[in-house]
C-alpha positions as CSV (number, residue, x, y, z in Angstrom):
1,X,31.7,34.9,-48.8
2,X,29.6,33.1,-46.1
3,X,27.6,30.2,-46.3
4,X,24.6,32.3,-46.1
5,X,25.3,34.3,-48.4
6,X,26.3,31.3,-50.8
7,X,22.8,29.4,-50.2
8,X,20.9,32.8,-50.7
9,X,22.6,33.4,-54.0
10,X,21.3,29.8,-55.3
11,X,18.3,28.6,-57.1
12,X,15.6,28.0,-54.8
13,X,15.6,23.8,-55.2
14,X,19.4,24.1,-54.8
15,X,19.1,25.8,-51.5
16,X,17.1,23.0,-50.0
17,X,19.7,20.6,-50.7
18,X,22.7,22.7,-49.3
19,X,21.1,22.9,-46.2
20,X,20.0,18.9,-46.4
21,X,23.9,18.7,-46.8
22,X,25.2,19.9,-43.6
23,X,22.3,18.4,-42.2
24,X,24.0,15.2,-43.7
25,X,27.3,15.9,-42.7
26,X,26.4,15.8,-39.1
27,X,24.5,12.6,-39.5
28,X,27.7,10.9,-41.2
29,X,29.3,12.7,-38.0
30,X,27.4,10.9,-35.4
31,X,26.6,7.4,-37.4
32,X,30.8,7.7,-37.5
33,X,31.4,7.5,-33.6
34,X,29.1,5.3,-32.8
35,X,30.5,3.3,-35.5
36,X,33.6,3.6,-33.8
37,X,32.2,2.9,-30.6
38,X,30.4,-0.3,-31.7
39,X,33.7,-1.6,-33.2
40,X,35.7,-0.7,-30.2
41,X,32.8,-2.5,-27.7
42,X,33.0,-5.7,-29.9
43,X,36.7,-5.7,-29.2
44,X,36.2,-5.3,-25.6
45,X,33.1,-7.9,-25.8
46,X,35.4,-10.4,-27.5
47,X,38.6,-9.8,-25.4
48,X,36.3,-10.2,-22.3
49,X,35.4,-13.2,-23.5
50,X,31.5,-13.1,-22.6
51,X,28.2,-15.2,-23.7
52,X,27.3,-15.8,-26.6
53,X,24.6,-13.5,-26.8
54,X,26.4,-10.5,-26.0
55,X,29.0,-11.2,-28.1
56,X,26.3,-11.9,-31.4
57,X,24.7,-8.4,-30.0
58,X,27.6,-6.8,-30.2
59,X,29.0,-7.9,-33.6
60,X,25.1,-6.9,-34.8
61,X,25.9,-3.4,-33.3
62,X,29.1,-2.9,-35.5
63,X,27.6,-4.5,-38.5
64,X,24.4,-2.4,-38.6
65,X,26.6,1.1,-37.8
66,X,29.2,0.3,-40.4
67,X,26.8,-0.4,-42.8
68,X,24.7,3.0,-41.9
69,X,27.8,4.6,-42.1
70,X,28.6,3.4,-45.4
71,X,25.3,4.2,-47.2
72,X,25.0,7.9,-45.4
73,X,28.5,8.8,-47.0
74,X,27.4,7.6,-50.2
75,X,24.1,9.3,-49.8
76,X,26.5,12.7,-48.7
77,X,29.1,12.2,-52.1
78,X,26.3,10.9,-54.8
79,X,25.6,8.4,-56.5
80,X,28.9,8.1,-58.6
81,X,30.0,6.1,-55.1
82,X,27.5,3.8,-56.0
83,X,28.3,3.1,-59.5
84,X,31.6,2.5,-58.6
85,X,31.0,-0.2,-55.9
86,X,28.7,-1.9,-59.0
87,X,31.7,-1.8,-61.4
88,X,34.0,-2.8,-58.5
89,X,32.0,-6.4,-57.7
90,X,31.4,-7.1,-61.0
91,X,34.8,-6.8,-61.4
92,X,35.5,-9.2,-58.8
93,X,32.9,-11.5,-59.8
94,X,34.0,-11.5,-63.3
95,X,37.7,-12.5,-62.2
96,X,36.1,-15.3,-60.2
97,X,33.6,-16.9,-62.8
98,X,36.1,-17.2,-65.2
């Protein structure tokens, strides 16, 4: 069974989110290698040992992708990757305020 097929077979509001999906995917794609990218360029920033500014533009670079990264993934799996990262610091917070 094809893809098409699949989405045509589906309720019409599901069918808009399948498609939003690999429309997703791709995103998560691309936000992954420059991700990559950025972390790889800080490395070679840092190593090169450079100004200051380059090296804070940099490091903002990887920062901002990562974090784009991280919240288009959890945006592509649901929100149960959400829930879990709340249970997981209040875990850790809770072991530390004790």
């Amino acid at each position: 069974m094809t893809l098409k097929a699949e989405i045509e077979t589906l309720p019409a509001g599901d069918r808009v989110l399948r498609r939003g999906k690999g429309l997703l995917k791709v995103l998560v794609t691309l936000l992954a290698i420059f991700a990559f990218a950025a972390w790889i360029a800080l490395g070679v920033v840092l190593y090169a040992d450079v100004g200051r500014d380059l090296r804070l533009a940099a490091a903002l670079a990887a920062a901002i992708s990562t974090e784009a990264l991280f919240w288009s993934v959890a945006a592509l799996l649901g929100v149960s990757v959400l829930e879990a990262r709340k249970a997981i610091w209040r875990r850790i917070t809770g072991f530390l305020a004790r």
